[in-house]
C-alpha positions, 0 to 999 in steps of 0.5 A, a space after each residue: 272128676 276135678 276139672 284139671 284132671 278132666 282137661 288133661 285126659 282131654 289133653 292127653 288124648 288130642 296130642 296122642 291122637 295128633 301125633 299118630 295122624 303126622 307120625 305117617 309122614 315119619 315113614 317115609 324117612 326109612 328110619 326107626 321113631 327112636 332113631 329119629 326122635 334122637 335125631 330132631 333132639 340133635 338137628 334142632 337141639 344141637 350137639 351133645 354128649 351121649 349121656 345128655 341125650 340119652 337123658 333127654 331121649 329118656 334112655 339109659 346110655 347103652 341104648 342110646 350108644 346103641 342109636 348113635 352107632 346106628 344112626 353113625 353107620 347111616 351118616 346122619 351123625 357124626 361123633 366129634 371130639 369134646 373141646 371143652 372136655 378132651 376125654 369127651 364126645 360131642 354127637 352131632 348131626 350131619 349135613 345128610 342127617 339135617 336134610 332128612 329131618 328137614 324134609 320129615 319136618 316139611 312133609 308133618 308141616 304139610 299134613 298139619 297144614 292141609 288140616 288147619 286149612 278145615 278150620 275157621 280163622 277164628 278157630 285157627 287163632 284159638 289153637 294157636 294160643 292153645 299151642 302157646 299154652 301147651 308150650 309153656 307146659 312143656 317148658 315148665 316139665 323141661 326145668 324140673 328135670 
């Protein structure tokens, strides 16, 4: 096995397994993880359209309006008129849908928090370069799409 290939199922498997360990903190919310990914795509990304979520959230747009229309009879988006495009829908979060992913975010800060407080100095500033690689994986992924 080549050793990129080697480090990517590494790679692979510790986001994974990550992201299940935090994912506990999302139950609290009450909400669907696809209605909350949807959500933090909004809360942190900004007001879009339908079609530009859905192809950020990898969904068709049914599904998608769909998670809209749910999330919207929750309160925690709103549908707005376009300005740029008066035919146009710009979805965006509300007051209430922020505070939600804003403590979502708090309770997965304090389980990784509480798990980076295990390790060395040292071994801290490691994973934080590795984060900063990683990142700049993604951003690679996010311009070729």
């Amino acid at each position: 096995m080549s050793r990129t290939l080697d480090t990517a199922m590494h790679l692979h498997s510790a986001a994974i397994r990550l992201l299940r360990a935090v994912r506990v903190a999302d139950a609290e919310t009450g909400v669907s993880a696809p209605k909350l990914s949807a959500l933090s795509v909004l809360t942190f990304g900004g007001p879009m359209s339908l079609g530009a979520l859905a192809k950020v959230e990898q969904v068709r747009a049914p599904t998608m309006s769909k998670l809209v229309a749910d999330l919207e009879a929750d309160g925690l988006v709103a549908k707005r008129a376009d300005k740029a495009d008066k035919r146009g829908v710009r979805i965006e979060v509300t007051a209430k849908g922020r505070a939600l992913m804003e403590e979502g975010r708090k309770r997965r800060l304090a389980l990784l928090t509480k798990r980076l407080a295990r390790l060395s100095a040292t071994e801290r500033a490691h994973l934080n370069s590795t984060a900063d690689l990683m990142l700049r994986l993604a951003a690679d992924d996010e311009r070729q799409q």
